[in-house]
FIKOLVEX-137801 format. One line per 10 residues: number of its first residue (from 1); their letters; for each residue x, y, z of N, C-alpha, C. Coordinates in pm, whole numbers, plus 50000, padded with zeros to 5 digits. Atoms other than C-alpha are relative to their C-alpha. Last residue first. Layout:
REM FIKOLVEX-137801
NUM) a) X,Y,Z,X,Y,Z,X,Y,Z ~ ...
This chain:
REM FIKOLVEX-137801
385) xxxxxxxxxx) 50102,49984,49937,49687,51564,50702,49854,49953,49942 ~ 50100,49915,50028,49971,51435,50465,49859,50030,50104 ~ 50153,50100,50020,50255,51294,50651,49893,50089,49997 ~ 50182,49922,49992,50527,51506,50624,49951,49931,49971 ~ 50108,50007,50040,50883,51324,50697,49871,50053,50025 ~ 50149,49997,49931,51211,51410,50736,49877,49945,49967 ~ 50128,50095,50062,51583,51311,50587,49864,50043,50117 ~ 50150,49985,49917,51882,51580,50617,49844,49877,49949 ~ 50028,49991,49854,52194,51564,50486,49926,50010,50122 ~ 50178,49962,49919,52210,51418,50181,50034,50022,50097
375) xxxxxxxxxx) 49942,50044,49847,52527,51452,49925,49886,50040,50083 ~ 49872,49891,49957,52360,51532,49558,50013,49988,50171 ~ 49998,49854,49933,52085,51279,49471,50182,50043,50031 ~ 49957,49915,50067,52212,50959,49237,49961,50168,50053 ~ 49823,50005,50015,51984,50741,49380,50065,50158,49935 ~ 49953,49935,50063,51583,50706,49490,50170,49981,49982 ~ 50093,49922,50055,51373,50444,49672,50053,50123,49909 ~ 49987,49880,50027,51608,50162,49764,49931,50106,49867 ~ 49958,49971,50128,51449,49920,49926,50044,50123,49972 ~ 49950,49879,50110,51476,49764,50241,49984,50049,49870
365) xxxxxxxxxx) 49994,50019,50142,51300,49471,50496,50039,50168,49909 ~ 49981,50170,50010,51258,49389,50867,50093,49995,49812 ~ 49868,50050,50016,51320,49771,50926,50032,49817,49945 ~ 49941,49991,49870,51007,49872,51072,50169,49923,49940 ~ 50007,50105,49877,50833,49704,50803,50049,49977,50077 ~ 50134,49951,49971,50799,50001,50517,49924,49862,50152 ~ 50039,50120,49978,51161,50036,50475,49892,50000,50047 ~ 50107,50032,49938,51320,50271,50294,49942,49890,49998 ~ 50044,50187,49941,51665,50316,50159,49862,50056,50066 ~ 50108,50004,49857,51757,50687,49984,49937,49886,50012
355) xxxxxxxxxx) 50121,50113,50025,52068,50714,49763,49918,50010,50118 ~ 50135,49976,50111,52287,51022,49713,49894,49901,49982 ~ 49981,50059,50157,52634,50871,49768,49896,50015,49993 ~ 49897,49875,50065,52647,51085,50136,50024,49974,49851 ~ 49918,50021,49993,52318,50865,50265,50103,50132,49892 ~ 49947,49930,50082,51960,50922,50321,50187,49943,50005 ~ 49937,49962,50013,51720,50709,50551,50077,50075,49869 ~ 49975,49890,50139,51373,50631,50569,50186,50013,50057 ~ 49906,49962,49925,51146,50391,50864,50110,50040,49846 ~ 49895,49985,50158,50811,50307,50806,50108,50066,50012
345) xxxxxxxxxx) 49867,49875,49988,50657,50192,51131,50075,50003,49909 ~ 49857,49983,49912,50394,49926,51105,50085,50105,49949 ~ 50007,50112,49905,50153,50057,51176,49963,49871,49856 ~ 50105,50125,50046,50209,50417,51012,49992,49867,50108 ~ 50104,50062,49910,50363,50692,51205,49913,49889,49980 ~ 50183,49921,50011,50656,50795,50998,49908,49900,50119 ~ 50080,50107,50019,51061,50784,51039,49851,50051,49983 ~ 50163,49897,49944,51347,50996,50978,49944,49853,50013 ~ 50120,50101,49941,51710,50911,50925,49893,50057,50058 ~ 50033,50088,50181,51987,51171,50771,49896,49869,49998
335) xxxxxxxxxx) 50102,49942,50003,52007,51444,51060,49894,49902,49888 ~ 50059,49971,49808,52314,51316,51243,49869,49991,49935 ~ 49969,49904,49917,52472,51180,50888,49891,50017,50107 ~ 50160,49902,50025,52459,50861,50663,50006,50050,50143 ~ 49992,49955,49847,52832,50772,50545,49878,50047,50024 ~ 50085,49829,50010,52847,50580,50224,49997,49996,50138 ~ 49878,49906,49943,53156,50263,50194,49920,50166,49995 ~ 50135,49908,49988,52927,49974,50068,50076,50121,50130 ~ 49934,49820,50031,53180,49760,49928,49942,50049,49985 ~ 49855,49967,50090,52976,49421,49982,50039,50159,49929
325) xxxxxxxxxx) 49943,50058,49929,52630,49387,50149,50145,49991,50019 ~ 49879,50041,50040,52424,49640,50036,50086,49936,50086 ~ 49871,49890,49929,52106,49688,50241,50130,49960,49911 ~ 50064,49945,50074,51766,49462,50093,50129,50162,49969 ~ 50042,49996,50131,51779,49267,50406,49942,50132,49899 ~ 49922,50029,50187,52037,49379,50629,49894,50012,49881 ~ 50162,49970,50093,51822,49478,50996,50115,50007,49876 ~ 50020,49932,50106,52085,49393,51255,49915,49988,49873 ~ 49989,50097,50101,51989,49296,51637,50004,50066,49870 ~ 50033,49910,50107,52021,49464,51922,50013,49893,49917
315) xxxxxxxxxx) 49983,50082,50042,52005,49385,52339,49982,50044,49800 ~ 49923,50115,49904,51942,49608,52626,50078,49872,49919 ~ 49862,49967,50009,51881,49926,52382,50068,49868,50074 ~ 49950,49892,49911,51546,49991,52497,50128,50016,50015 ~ 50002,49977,49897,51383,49642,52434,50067,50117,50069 ~ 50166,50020,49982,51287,49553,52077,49996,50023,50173 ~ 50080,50014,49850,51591,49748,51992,49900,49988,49995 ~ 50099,49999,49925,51730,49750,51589,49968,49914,50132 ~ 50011,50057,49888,52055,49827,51391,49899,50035,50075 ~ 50084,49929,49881,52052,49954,51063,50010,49867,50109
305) xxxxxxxxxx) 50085,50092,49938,52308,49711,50843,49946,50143,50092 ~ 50041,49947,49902,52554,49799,50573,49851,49914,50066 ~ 50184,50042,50007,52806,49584,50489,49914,50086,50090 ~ 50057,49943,50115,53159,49753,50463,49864,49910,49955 ~ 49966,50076,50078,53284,49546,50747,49929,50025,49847 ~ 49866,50091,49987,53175,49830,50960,49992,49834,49886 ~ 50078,50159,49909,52936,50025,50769,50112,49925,50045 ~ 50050,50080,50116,53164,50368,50659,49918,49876,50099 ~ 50164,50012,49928,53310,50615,50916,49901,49961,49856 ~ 50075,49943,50084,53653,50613,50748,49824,50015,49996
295) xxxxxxxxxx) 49999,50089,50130,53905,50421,50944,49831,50007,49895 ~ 49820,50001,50068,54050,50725,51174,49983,49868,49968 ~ 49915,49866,50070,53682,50859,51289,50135,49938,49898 ~ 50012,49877,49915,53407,50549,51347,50131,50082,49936 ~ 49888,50087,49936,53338,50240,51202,50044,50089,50049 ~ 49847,50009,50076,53029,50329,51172,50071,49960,50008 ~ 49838,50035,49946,52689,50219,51373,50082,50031,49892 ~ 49912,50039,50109,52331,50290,51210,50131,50035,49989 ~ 49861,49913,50002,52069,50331,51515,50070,49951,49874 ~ 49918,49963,50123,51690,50230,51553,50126,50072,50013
285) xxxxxxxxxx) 49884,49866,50053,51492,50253,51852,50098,49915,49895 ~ 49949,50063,50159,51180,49986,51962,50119,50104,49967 ~ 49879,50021,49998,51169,50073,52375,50038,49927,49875 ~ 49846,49900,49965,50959,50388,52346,50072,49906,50039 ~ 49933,50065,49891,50682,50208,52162,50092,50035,50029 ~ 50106,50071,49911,50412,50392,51958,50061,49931,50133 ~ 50081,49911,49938,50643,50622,51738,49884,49974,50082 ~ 50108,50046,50037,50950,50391,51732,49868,50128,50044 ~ 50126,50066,49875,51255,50590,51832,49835,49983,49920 ~ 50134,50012,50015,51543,50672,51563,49915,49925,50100
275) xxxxxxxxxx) 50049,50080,49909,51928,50743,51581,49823,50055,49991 ~ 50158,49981,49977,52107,50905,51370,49975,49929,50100 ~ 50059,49835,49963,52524,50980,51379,49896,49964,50022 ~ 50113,49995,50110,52730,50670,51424,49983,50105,49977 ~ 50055,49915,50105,53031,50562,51639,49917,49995,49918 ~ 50084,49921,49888,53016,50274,51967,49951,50151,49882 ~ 49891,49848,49988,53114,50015,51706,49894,50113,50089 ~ 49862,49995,50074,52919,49689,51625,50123,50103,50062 ~ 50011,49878,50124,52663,49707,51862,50161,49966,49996 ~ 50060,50044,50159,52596,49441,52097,49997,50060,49889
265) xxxxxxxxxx) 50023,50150,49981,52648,49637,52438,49920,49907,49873 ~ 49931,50052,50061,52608,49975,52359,50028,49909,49952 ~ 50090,50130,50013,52335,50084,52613,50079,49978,49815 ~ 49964,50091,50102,52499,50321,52824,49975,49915,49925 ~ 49939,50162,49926,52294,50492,53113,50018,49960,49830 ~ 50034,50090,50138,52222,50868,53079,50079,49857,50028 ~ 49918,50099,49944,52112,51075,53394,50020,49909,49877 ~ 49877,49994,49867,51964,51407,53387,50078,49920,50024 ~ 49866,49927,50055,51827,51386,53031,50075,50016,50127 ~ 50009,49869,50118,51455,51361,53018,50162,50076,50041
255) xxxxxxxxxx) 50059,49915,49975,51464,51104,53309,50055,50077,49952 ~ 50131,50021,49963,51475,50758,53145,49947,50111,50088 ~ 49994,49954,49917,51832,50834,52962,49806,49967,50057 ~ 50143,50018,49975,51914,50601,52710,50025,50097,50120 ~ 50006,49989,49821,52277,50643,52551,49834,50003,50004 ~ 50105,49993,49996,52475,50535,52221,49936,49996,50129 ~ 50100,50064,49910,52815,50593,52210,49844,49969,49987 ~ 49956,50118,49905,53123,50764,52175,49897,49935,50036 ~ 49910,50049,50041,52994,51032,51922,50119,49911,50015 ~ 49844,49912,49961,52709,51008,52058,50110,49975,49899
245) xxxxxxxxxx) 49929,50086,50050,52355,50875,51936,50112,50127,50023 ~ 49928,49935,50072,52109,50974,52217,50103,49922,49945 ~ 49822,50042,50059,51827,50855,52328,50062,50075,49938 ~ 49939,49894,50171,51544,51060,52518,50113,49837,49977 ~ 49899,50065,50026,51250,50919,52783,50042,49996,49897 ~ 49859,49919,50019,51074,51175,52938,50103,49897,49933 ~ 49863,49992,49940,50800,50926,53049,50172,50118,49995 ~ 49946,49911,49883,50496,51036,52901,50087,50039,50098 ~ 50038,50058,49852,50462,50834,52643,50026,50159,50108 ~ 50166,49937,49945,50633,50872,52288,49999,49922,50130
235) xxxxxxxxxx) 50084,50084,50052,51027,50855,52285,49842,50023,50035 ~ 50049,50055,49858,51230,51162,52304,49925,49910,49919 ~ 50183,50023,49993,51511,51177,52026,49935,50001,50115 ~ 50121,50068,49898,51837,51264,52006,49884,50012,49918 ~ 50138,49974,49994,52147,51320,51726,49936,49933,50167 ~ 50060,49981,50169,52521,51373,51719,49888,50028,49999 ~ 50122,50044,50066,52609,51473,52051,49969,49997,49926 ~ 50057,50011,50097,52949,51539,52153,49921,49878,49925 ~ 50095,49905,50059,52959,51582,52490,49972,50048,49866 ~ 49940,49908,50103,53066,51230,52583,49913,50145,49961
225) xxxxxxxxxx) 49978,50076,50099,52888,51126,52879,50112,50149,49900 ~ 50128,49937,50145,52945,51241,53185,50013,49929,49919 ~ 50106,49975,49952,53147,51167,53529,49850,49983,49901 ~ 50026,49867,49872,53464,51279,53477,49845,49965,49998 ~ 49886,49945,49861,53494,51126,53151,49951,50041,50067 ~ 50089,49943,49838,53275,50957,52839,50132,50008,50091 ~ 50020,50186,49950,53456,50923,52501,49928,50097,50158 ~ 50127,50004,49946,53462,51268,52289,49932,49904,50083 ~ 50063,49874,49920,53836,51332,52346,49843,50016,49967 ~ 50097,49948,50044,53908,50927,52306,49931,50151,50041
215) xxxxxxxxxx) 49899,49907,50044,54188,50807,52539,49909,50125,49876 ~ 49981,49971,50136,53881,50582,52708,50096,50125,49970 ~ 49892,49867,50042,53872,50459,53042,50054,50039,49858 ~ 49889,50001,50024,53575,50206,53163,50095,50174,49941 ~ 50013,49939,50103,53195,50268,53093,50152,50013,49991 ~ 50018,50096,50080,53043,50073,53394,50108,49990,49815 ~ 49883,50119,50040,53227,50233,53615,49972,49923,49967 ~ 49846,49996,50040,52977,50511,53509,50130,49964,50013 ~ 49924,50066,49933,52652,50433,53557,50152,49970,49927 ~ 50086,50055,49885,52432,50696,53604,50028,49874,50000
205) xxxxxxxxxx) 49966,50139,49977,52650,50936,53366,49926,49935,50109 ~ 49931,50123,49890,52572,51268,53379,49972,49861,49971 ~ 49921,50089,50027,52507,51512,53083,50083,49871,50050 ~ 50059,50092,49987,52209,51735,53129,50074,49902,49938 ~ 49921,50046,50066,52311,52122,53123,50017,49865,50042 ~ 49939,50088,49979,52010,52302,53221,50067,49891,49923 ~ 49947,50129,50068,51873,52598,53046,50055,49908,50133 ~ 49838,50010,49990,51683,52943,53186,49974,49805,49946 ~ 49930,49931,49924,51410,53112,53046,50095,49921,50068 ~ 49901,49923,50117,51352,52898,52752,50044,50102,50047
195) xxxxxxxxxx) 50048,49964,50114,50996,52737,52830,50101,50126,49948 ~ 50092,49852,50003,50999,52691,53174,50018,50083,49865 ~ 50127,50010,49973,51126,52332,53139,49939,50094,50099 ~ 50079,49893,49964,51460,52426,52941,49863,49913,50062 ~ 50154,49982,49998,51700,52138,52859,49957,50095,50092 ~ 50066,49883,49878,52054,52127,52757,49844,49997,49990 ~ 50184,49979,50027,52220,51824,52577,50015,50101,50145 ~ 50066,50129,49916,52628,51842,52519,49829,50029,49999 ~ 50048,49954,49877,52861,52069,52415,49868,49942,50100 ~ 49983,50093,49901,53045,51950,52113,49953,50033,50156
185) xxxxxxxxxx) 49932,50087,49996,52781,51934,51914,50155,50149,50043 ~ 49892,49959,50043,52493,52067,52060,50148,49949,49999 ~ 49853,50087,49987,52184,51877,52138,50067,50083,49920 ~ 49922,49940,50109,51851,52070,52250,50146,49901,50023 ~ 49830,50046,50004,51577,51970,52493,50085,50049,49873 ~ 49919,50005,50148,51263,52170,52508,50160,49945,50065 ~ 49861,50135,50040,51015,52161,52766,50016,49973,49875 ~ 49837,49885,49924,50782,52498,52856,50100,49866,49984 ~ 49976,49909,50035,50491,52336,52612,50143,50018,50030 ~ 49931,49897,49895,50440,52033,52788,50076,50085,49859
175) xxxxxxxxxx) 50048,50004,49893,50252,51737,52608,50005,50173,50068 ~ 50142,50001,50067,50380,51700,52287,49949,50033,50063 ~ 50110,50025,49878,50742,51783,52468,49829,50006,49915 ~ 50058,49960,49945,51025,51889,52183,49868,49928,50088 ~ 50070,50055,50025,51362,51808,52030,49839,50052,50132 ~ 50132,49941,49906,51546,52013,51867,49904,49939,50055 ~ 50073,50077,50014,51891,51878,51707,49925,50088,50137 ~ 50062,50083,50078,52168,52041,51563,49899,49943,50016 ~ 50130,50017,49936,52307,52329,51755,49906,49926,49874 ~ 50134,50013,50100,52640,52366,51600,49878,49930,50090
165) xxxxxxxxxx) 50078,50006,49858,53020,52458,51722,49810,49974,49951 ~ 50053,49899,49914,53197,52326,51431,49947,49990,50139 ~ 50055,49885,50089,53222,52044,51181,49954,50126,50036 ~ 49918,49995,50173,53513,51844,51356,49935,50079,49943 ~ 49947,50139,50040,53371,51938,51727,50029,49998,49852 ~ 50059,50035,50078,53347,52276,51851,50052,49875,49988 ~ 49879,50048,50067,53424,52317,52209,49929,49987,49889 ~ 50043,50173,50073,53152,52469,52504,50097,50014,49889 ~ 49911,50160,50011,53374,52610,52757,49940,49955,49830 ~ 49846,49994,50058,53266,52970,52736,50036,49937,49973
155) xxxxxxxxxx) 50015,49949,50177,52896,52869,52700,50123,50079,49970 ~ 49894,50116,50055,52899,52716,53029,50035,50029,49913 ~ 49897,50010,49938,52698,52984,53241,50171,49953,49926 ~ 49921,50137,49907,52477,52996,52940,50079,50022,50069 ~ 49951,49970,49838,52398,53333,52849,50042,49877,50053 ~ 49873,49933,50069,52359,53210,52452,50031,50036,50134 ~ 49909,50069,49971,52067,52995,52642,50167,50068,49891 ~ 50023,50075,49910,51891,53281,52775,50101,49890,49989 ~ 49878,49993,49920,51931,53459,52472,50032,49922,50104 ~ 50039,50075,49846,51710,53251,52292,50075,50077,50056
145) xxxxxxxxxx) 49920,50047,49933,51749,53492,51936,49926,49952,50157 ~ 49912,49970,49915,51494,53598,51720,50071,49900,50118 ~ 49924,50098,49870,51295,53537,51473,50037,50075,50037 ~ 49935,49945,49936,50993,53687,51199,50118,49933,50091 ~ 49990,49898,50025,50831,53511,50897,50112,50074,50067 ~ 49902,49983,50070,50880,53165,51030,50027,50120,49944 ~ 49991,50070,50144,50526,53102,51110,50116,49949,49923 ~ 50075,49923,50147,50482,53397,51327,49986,49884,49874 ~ 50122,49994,49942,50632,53289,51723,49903,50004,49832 ~ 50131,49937,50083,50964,53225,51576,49867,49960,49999
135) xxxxxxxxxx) 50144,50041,50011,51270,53153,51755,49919,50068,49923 ~ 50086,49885,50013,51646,53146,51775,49844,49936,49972 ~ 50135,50077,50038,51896,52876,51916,49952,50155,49969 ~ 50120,49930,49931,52249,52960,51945,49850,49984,49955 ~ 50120,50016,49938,52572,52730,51822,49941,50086,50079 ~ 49966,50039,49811,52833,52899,51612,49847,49960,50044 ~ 49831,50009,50024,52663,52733,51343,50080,50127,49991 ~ 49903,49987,50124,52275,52757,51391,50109,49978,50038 ~ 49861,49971,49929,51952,52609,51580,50115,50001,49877 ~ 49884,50029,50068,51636,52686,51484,50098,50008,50029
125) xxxxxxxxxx) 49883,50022,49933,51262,52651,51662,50144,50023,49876 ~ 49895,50063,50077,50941,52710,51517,50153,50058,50057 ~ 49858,49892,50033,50689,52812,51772,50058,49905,49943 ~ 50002,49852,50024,50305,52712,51792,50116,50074,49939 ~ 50080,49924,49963,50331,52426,52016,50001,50136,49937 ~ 50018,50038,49846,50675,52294,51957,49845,50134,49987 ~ 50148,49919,49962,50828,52300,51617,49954,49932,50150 ~ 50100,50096,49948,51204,52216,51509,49867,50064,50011 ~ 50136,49914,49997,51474,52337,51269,49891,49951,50091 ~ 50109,50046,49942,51803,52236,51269,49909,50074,50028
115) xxxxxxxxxx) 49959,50141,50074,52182,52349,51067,49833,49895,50074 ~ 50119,50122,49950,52073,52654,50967,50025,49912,50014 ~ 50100,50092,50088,52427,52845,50857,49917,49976,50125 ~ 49958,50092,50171,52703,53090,50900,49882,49888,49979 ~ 49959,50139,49971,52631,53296,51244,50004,49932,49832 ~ 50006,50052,49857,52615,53704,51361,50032,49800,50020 ~ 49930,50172,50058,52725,53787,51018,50005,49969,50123 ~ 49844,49964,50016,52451,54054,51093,50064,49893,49893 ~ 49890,50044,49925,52143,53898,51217,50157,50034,49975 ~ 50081,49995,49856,51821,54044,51067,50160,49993,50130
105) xxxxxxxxxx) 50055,50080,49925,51992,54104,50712,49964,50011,50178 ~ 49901,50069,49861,52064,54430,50624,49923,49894,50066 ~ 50108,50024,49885,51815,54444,50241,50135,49965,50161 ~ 49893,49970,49855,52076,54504,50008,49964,50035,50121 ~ 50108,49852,49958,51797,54425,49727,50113,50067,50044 ~ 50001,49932,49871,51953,54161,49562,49957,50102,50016 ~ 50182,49915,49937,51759,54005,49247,50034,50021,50163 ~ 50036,50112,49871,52036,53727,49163,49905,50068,50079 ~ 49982,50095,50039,52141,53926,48790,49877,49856,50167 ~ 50126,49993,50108,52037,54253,48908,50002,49857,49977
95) xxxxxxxxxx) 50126,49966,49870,52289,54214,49207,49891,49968,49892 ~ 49992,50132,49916,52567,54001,48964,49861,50074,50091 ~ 50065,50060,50111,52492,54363,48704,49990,49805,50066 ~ 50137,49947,50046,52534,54593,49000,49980,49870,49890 ~ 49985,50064,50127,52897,54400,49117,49868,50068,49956 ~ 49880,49966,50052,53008,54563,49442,49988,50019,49837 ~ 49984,49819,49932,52719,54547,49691,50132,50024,49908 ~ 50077,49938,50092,52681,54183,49500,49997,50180,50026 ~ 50008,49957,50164,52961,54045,49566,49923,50107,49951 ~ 49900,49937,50025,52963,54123,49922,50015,50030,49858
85) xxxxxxxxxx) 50033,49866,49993,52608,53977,49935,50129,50136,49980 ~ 50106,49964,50114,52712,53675,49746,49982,50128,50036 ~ 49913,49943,50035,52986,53592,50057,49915,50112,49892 ~ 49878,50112,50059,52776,53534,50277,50032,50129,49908 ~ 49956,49962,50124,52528,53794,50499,50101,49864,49953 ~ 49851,49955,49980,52304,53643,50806,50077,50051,49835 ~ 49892,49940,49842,51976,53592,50862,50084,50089,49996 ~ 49836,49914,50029,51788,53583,50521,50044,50012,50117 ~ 49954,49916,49876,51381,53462,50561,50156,49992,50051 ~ 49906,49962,49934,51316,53360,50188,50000,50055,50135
75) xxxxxxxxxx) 49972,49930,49934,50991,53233,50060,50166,50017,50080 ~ 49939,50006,49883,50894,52917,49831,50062,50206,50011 ~ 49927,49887,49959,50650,52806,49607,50060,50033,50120 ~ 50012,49925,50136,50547,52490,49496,50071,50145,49983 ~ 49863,49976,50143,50684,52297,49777,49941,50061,49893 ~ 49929,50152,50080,50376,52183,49975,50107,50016,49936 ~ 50108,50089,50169,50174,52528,49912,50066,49865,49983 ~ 50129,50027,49981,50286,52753,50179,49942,49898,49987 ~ 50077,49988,50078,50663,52726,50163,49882,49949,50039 ~ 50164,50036,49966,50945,52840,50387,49914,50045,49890
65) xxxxxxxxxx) 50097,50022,50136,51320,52859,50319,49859,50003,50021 ~ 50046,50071,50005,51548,52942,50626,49868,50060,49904 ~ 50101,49937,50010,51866,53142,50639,49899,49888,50022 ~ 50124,50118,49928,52203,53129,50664,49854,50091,49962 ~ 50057,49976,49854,52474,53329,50434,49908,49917,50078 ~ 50148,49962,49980,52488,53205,50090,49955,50096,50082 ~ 50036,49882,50116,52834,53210,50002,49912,50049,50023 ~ 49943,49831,49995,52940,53105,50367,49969,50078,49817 ~ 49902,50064,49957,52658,52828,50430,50139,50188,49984 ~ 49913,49863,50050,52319,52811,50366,50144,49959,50066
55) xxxxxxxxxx) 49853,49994,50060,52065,52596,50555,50100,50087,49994 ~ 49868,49988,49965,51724,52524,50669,50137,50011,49974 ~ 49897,50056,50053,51415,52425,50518,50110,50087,50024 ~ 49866,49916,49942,51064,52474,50670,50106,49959,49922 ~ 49897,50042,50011,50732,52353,50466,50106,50102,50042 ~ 49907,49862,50045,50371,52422,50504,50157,49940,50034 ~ 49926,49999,50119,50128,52156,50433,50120,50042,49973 ~ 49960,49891,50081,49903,52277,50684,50034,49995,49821 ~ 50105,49900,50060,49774,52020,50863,50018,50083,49930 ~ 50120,50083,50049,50079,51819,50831,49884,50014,49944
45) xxxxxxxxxx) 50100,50060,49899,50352,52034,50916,49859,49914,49937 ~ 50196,49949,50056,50660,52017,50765,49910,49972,50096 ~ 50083,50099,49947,51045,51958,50871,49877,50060,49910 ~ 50137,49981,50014,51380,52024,50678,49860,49946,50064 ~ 50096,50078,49978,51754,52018,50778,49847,50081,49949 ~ 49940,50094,49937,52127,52112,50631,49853,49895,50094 ~ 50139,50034,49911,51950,52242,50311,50075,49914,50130 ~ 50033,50110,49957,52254,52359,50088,49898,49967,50134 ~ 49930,50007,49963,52118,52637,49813,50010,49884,50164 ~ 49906,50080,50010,51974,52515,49520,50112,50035,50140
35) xxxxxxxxxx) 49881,49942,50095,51733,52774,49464,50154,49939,50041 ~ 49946,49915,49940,51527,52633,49754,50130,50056,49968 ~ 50083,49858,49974,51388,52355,49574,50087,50082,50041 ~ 49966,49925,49868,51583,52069,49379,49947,50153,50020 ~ 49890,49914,49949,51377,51957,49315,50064,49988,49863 ~ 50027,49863,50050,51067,51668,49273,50139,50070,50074 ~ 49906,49933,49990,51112,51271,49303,50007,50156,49952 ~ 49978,49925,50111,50853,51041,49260,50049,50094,50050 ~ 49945,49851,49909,50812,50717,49463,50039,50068,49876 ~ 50098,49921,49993,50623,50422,49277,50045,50165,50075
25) xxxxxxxxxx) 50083,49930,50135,50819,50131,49323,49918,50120,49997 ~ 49902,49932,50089,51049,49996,49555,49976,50095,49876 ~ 49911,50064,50032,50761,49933,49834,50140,50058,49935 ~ 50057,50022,49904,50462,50168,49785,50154,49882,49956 ~ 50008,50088,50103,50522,50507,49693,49948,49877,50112 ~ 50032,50179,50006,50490,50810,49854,49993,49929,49928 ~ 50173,50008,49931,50618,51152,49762,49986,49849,49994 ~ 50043,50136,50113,51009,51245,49717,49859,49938,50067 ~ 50180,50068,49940,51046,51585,49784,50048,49911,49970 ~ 50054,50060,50067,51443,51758,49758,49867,49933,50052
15) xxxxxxxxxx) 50036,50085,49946,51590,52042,49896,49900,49933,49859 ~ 50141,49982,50037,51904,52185,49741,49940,49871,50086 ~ 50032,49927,50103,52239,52156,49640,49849,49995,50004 ~ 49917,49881,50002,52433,51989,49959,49953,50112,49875 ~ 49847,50083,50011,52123,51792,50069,50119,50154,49944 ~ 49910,49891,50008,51790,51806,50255,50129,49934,49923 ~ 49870,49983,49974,51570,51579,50188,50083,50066,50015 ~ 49913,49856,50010,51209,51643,50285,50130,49924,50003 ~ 49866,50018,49915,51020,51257,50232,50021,50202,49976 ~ 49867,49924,50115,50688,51314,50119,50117,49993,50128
5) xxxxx) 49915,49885,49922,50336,51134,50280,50104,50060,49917 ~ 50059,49867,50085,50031,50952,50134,50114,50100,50113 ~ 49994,49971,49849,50195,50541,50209,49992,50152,49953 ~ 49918,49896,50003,50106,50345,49933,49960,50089,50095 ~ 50084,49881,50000,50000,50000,50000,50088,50124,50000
């Protein structure tokens, strides 16, 4: 059966649709939108239709894309300046040419790109590169800055990790408004529950001579986990209960982040980036292990395999069929796995060779639904209202 939703890909030249199919067959492929520039994440809303998209970089400046109509047409909201705008305050016939105004963006060159977008009750969320979160009460039209957590106590220390300092992942409370968690890489998860007046910094270990001595500068120490965080999730329920895929690790925490307990054990390699939580059962989760930094963060034994929890991480098993098995050397990033709400649980990834796997049986089974895209970094899904 065909499933009435659209993947959002983000990738390095643009965002891409691809609309339901059913199996290997039937998916159709629209883009690249957002005048091609790179999309690091995209979400939608359902009822609506309406589409966010995230990005930019130093030609571009940052910004985020938003369209009414499903992707047909799309809107600019401009942060920051790149390089283009220099050009173009110089070049009259490159300004005419790309239809600058010399409009002073909102933010200066206050930050270089979108790299996450979220929603919570009303407000659209975005976190950029240097990491700071900003908001928007309007749709997306208008933002502004969290100060609150740019005041961070900690926010001298925090470290960039290989691709920066970057506020990548938003995740939000169905329930509870004033709760928002946030993962910054290399600085660790912070959560707000008064709604963004002040942060807590939510990285302890709860059992930590379990977790031995690692030479590793994102490995767990002193107490914590590693503080660079690739991706989280919370799982449905009411529990507070987040995973996170580290860059040492994979972690369960069962109270919304104060305490994270290790759950490794059976996994190929402790490196990945995504990580995915079932949307009915908070102990089904999804991860897709590397081999990690200094032998080329590829599938270990160059077969790839998603890895799936029918219990919360205590035990894992790998999901192959349908996955390349032999010299399969693509890297799929923090933001590059989504899933949908069906029953059973249709589960999507993206990869850096441009191909997109889906599986419409929770993982039992794969196909690949598109190829040849431009380097992906972002995979979401809108399920049609």
């Amino acid at each position: 059966m065909a499933r009435d939703l659209v993947l959002l890909v983000g990738t390095t030249k643009g965002l891409f649709l691809i609309a339901g199919g059913s199996g290997q067959g039937d998916w159709t492929v629209s883009g690249p939108h957002c005048d091609g520039w790179p999309i690091n994440h995209a979400i939608g809303d359902p009822e609506s239709g309406a589409i966010w998209a995230g990005g930019g970089g130093d030609w571009h400046g940052a910004g985020v894309w938003r369209s009414a109509d499903g992707g047909k047409t799309w809107d600019l909201a401009k942060f920051t300046k790149g390089q283009m705008d220099d050009w173009a305050a110089n070049d009259p016939d490159f300004a005419e040419m790309i239809g600058w105004t010399g409009a002073e963006p909102a933010f200066g060159a206050g930050f270089a790109q979108i790299w996450s977008i979220g929603r919570s009750h009303g407000k659209l969320y975005a976190g950029t590169k240097p990491a700071s979160l900003l908001q928007s009460s309007d749709g997306g039209v208008t933002w502004e800055q969290v100060q609150s957590l740019s005041d961070h106590p900690s926010s001298g220390s925090w470290n960039p990790g290989a691709a920066g300092l970057v506020l990548h992942t938003i995740v939000s409370d169905p329930e509870d408004p004033k709760k928002l968690w946030i993962g910054i890489s290399a600085a660790g998860v912070f959560a707000t529950e008064d709604g963004g007046k002040t942060w807590e910094r939510r990285n302890r270990l709860s059992n930590a001579e379990a977790c031995g001595h690692h030479d590793h500068p994102a490995a767990p120490r002193d107490g914590e986990t590693g503080h660079c965080v690739h991706n989280m999730v919370r799982a449905p329920g009411g529990g507070d209960v987040l995973y996170q895929q580290n860059h040492h690790g994979v972690w369960r925490s069962s109270d919304g982040g104060r305490s994270w307990d290790d759950i490794n054990t059976g996994l190929p390699s402790t490196f990945g980036f995504p990580i995915r939580v079932h949307p009915r059962d908070p102990d089904t989760i999804w991860t897709l292990p590397l081999n990690g930094d200094s032998i080329g963060r590829f599938p270990p034994g160059a077969a790839a395999a998603v890895w799936r929890s029918r219990n919360g991480g205590r035990s894992w098993q790998p999901m192959r069929n349908g996955l390349p098995q032999q010299n399969c050397y693509f890297t799929v990033l923090r933001q590059a796995m989504a899933g949908d709400t069906h029953d059973p649980a249709g589960l999507y990834f993206g990869t850096n060779s441009g191909s997109v796997f889906a599986s419409l049986d929770e993982g039992d089974t794969w196909h690949e639904i598109a190829r040849h895209l431009p380097t992906i970094l972002a995979v979401e899904v809108l399920e049609r209202g």
